[in-house]
Structure formats: C-alpha cells, structure tokens
N, C-alpha and C positions, 0 to 999 in steps of 0.2 A: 693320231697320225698313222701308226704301224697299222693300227687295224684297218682303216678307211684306202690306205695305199694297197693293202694287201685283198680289200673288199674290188680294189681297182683291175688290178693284175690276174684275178681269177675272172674278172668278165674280160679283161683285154687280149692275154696273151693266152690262156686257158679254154675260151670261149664259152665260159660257163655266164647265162645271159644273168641268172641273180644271184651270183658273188654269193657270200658267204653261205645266202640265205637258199641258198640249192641246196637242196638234200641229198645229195652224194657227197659233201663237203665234209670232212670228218677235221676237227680242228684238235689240235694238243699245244696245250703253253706247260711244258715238262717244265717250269721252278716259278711257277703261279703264284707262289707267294701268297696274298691274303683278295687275288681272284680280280685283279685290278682290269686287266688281259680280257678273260672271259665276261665281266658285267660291259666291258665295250662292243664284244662282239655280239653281243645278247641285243643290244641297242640298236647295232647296228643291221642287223636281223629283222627286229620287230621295225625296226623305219623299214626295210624294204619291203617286208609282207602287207604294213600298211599300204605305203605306196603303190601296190598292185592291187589296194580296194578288197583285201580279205580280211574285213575287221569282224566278222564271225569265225571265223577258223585260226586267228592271229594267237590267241590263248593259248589254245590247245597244240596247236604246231610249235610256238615256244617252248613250251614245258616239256616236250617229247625231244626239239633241239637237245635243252640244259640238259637231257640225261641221256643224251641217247650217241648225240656227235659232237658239241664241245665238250672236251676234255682238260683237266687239270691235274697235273703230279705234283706233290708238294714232300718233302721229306722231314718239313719240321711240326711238330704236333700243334705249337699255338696258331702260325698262319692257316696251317688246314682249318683250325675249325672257325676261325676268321671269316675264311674264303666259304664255307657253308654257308655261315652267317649273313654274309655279303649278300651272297648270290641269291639268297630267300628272300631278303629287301628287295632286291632288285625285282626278281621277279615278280613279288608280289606288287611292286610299281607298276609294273607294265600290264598287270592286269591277269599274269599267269601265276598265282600264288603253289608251290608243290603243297598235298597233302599229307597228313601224315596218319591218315584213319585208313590206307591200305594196307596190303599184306604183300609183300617187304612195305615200308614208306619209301614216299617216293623221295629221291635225294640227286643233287646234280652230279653231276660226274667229277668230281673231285677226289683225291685217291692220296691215301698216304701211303709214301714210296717213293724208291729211292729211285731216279727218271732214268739213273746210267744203267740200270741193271736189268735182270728180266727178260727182255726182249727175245732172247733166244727159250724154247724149252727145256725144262732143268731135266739133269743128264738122269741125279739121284731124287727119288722123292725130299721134298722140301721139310725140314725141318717142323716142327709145333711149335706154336708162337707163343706163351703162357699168358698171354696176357689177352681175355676175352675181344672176339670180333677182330683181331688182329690176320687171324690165317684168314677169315671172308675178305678185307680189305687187299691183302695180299694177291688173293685171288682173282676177285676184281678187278685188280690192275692191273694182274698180265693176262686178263683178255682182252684188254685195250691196247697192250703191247703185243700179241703177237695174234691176236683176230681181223683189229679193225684197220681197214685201209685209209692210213692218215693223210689227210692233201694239202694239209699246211699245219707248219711247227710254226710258232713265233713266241716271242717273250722278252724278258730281261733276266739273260742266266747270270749267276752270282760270279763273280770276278777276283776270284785267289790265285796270289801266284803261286802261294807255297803250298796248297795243295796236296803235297806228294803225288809217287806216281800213282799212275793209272793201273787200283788194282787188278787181280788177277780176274773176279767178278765182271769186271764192266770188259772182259774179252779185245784188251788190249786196243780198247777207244781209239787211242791218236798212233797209234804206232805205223799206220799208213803214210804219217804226216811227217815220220823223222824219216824215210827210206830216202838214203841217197843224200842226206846233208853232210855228211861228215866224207866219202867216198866222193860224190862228183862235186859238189859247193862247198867242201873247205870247211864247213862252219864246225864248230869244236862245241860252241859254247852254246846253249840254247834253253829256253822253259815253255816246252809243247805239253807242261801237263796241266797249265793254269787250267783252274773250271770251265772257263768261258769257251775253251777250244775243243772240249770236250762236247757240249752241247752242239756248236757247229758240227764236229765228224757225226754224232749223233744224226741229228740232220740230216746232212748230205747223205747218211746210211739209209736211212727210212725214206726219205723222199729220192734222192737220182739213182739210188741204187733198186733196192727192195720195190718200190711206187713206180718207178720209172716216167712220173711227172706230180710236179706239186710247186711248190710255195714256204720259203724259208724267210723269218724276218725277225733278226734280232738287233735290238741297241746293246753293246758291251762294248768292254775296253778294246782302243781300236787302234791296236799293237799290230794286229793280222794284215794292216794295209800296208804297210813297209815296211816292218823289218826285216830283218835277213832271215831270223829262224822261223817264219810262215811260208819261206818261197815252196816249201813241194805242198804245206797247202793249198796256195795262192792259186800253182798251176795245178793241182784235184779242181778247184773250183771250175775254172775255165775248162777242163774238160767234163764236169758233170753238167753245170749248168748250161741254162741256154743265154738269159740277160741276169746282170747283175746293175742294182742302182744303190750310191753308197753316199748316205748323207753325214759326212765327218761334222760333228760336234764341239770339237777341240775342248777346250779348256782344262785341258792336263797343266800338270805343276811344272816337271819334268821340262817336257821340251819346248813350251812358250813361257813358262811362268805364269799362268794362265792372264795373260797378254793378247790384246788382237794384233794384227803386224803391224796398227797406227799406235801400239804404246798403251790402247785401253781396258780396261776389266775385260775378262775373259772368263766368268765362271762358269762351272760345270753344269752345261742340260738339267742337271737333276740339283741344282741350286733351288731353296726357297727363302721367303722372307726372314723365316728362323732359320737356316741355316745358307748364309750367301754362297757361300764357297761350294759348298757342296763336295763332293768326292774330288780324289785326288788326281783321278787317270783320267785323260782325253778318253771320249767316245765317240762311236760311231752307229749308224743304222744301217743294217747291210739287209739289205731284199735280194733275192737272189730265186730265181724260177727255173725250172725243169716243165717244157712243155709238151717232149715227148722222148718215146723210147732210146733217141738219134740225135745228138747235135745238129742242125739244120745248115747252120752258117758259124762263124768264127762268133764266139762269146762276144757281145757289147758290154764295156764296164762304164756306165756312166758315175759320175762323181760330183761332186760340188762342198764347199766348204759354209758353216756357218759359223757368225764369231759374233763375242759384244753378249750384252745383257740380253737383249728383248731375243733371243736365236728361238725362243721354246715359241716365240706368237711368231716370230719370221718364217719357221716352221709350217706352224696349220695356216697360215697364209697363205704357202707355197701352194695349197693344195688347190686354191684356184686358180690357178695358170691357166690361160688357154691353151698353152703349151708348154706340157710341164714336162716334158724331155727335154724343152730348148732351155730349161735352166742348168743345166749338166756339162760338162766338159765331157771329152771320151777321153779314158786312159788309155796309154796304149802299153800296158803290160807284156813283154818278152823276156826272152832267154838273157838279153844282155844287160838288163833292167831289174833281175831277178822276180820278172815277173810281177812288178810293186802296181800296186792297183791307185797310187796316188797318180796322178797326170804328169807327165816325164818327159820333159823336152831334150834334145840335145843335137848339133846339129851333126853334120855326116864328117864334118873336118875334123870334130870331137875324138870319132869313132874310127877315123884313122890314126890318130896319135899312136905309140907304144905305150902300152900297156908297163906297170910298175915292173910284175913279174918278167915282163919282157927284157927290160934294163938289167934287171937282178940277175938274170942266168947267163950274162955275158962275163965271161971272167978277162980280168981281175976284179970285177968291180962286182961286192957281195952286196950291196943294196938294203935297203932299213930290213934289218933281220927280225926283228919283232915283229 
C-alpha cells in the first residue's frame, strides 16, 4: 500500500510521469529490516518499465535500479544479510539476477549502518573498524548519505520509547521538536526521543529541508497525531510540507482496548494468524510531500480512520477509489487545537466560554491547583 501510494504521489503532486520507476528517483527505507520495503518497490518498478513495452531493457535497468537508487540501512547484522538474500531472489524473479563474477560483485544497495548517523561529514578522521570489509561498508554508506539526492524516505522505523536520548552522534535529531514546549505550551512532561520521532525529523531534514522537495511515508506508532508532546512537531510538519494524508490504524491497547467504537476486536495492522493481537500501540501511515522549494497554499491534512479485523484488505481496497481524496476528512489543525492532526470539531460558542486558567486567576478563588 506505502509503496503504490507513494509510486502515486510522485506522478501526481511531484509530476514525475513514471513514479518510482524515473530515474531521478533516489529511494532510502533507513530501518529496512530484512528488505520487505525495497522487493515492493523493485516490483513495482519492473510493472511499470513493463507496462511501457521495454521488455529488452527491463533487466538491465532493474539491476542498475537495486544498486544504484533504491537504497537500504539496516543496523542489525542478521536482517542485513537477510535483506541481501531477499533482494537476490527477488531479482533474480524478475529476470534481473546480480552477478557475482565481476570486480567488485555486483550487490544491492543495502548498507550496514546505523541510518541516525553519518549524514553530515566527520569533523575527525573516522576511526578503523577491526573487523574485515567493515570500514568499505561504512564508507558506502555515507555516500549514500551525503552524495545522493534522496526523493523519497519511506518505511516501518522501529518504535521504542525508552530509547534514551538522542545521542550526541545523531546531532541533536529531535531537539527542534522540544523548542518552546515547556516556555510557550506548559507541557513539563514529554518522550520526543522515542525511535520513531527520530526517523520522521530525520526525514523532514533530508527531504523539506536539504531536497527542498520529496516524499515521506512511514507506518509507526501513532502518538504524533495528538498528543500534546508532538505539537511543535505537528506545527514543523505543516510548515515543511505541502499535503499530508494520515491513514490511522488504531488498534492500540491503551486508548481503545483494541475495540472498534461498536465494542468489536480491534487488532493491530501488523496482526497475523500466529499472532492475532499483534503489537501493542495504535498505528498510523503518514505520507506527507514537499513539492517545492515554497509552501504554495495552507498544508491540507487529510485523515481517515480504519478499524475491525479485515482493516489490512480495507486498506489495499482503498486504493481503487475513483476518488480516493473523497475517502478522507480534512483536519483542521490550529494554535487552539495544539495543532492535532486528528479531525477537531468544536463549535464557536465552545470557543467563547472562559478558559480554566481564566476562572483560576480571579481571586479568591485558586482553582484545581494540580
């Protein structure tokens, strides 16, 4: 679904006429895993070179793709060699098998390394790595990090709260995202250093910042739509990007029980027959594009909720709409709403009331002090 939405969005709002499979298209899924991400987009590549009737050339321009502009980081050594593994079947499916009788062999672009780090040039020479072909990988990976012009990040980044912070290495990732919570928003209490928020500033760095147009598309816990401690994310997003489309998943423990709102099962997106429940936190798909240098109009956040068992086939269903904006609500995310990207109604009499704080500072009366 991520990849075919996002294969959408680069010919719609990008006007790129063959989506993934243009060759200016530089793809990175930074926590790849064992390459789930990149054999979709390999698929969805080789359907469309087909589809244009280049079944001579279709080989040979895959296998130049897998090494050349889809990209993979992975930091753990067994998914890497997994994702190698993978993507060799795969391609040799499709009829583009890599060989290994040249000089380097030829290998996908998959890279072990750690995806928060790198990106800038190191200040000191880097360390030796003792452990053979270790410092070429390294190497490799940060010319993928700070040569190649990425136009779309997507993935499923790993989802820890505790975490710890954001070391000194990854150059202070989220610290854009606490500025002004505790100062202008009151908020005291917060966990901007989970993984997953990390990968998003990640993001929004290399593509609205650095790129100054692209394609962001992640499923992860989907905490960032309304809580309190996302709001100066919230509002970074709305000023980097141009449209955002957010397909809430639900099935967290926490705040429904994973419940639909009729009282029924609600498991998690990433439920299977071995395991029903599946993880514990509510998710979300957030697509979110930057289509040029300039915000053009006021950010659109479209939205919509899926719930119940069959949500994963409710899903790639969607994707036939004839009108698949008109399945969406618009949020309307503001200053008095803390910017929450869920759909917020309230009417204007609401909005006149007095405020808590307002009763509170009338003395005598000291108001719920807590």
């Amino acid at each position: 679904y991520q990849v075919e939405r996002v294969d959408v969005v680069l010919r719609s709002e990008l006007g790129l006429a063959d989506g993934l499979a243009d060759s200016n298209v530089i793809v990175l899924d930074p926590c790849c895993g064992t390459g789930a991400y990149l054999r979709a987009i390999l698929r969805r590549i080789a359907a469309t070179l087909r589809d244009k009737g280049g079944d001579a050339l279709v080989a040979n321009d895959l296998k130049k793709t897998a090494m050349e502009r889809v990209f993979g980081f992975e930091i753990l050594p067994a998914p890497f060699v997994i994702a190698h593994l993978q993507l060799g079947l795969e391609l040799e499916t499709l009829g583009a098998p890599l060989s290994d009788r040249t000089d380097p062999p030829e290998r996908a672009g998959v890279y072990l390394t750690n995806a928060l780090t790198g990106w800038e040039p190191p200040k000191e020479k880097p360390k030796q790595i003792a452990f053979p072909g270790f410092d070429d990988e390294r190497d490799a990976a940060g010319k993928v990090k700070q040569e190649k012009p990425i136009l779309v990040i997507l993935g499923n980044p790993p989802y820890n709260a505790f975490a710890g912070v954001s070391p000194e290495e990854e150059n202070e990732l989220v610290e854009p995202y606490k500025k002004g919570l505790i100062s202008e928003w009151g908020i005291k209490k917060f966990n901007l250093d989970e993984l997953y928020i990390r990968f998003f500033r990640l993001a929004e760095k290399r593509i609205a910042e650095y790129g100054g147009r692209g394609v962001v598309s992640f499923i992860s816990n989907f905490s960032y739509l309304g809580d309190p401690s996302f709001v100066v994310a919230r509002r970074r997003f709305l000023d980097k990007f141009d449209a955002i489309w957010l397909d809430c998943m639900n099935g967290d423990s926490r705040e429904t029980g994973k419940l639909t709102p009729e009282g029924k099962p609600d498991p998690s997106i990433f439920s299977t027959e071995w395991n029903r429940e599946g993880i514990r936190v509510g998710t979300a798909i957030g697509l979110l594009v930057k289509r040029g240098r300039s915000l053009e109009d006021e950010t659109m956040v479209r939205f919509r909720h899926f719930w119940g068992t069959n949500k994963r086939v409710d899903l790639l269903a969607s994707l036939d709409a004839k009108e698949f904006d008109g399945q969406y609500e618009l949020a309307s995310p503001r200053e008095e709403n803390r910017w929450i990207f869920r759909p917020w109604v309230v009417t204007s009499e609401y909005l006149a009331w007095p405020r808590l704080t307002e009763l509170s500072s009338q003395s005598p009366y000291n108001g719920p002090v807590e």
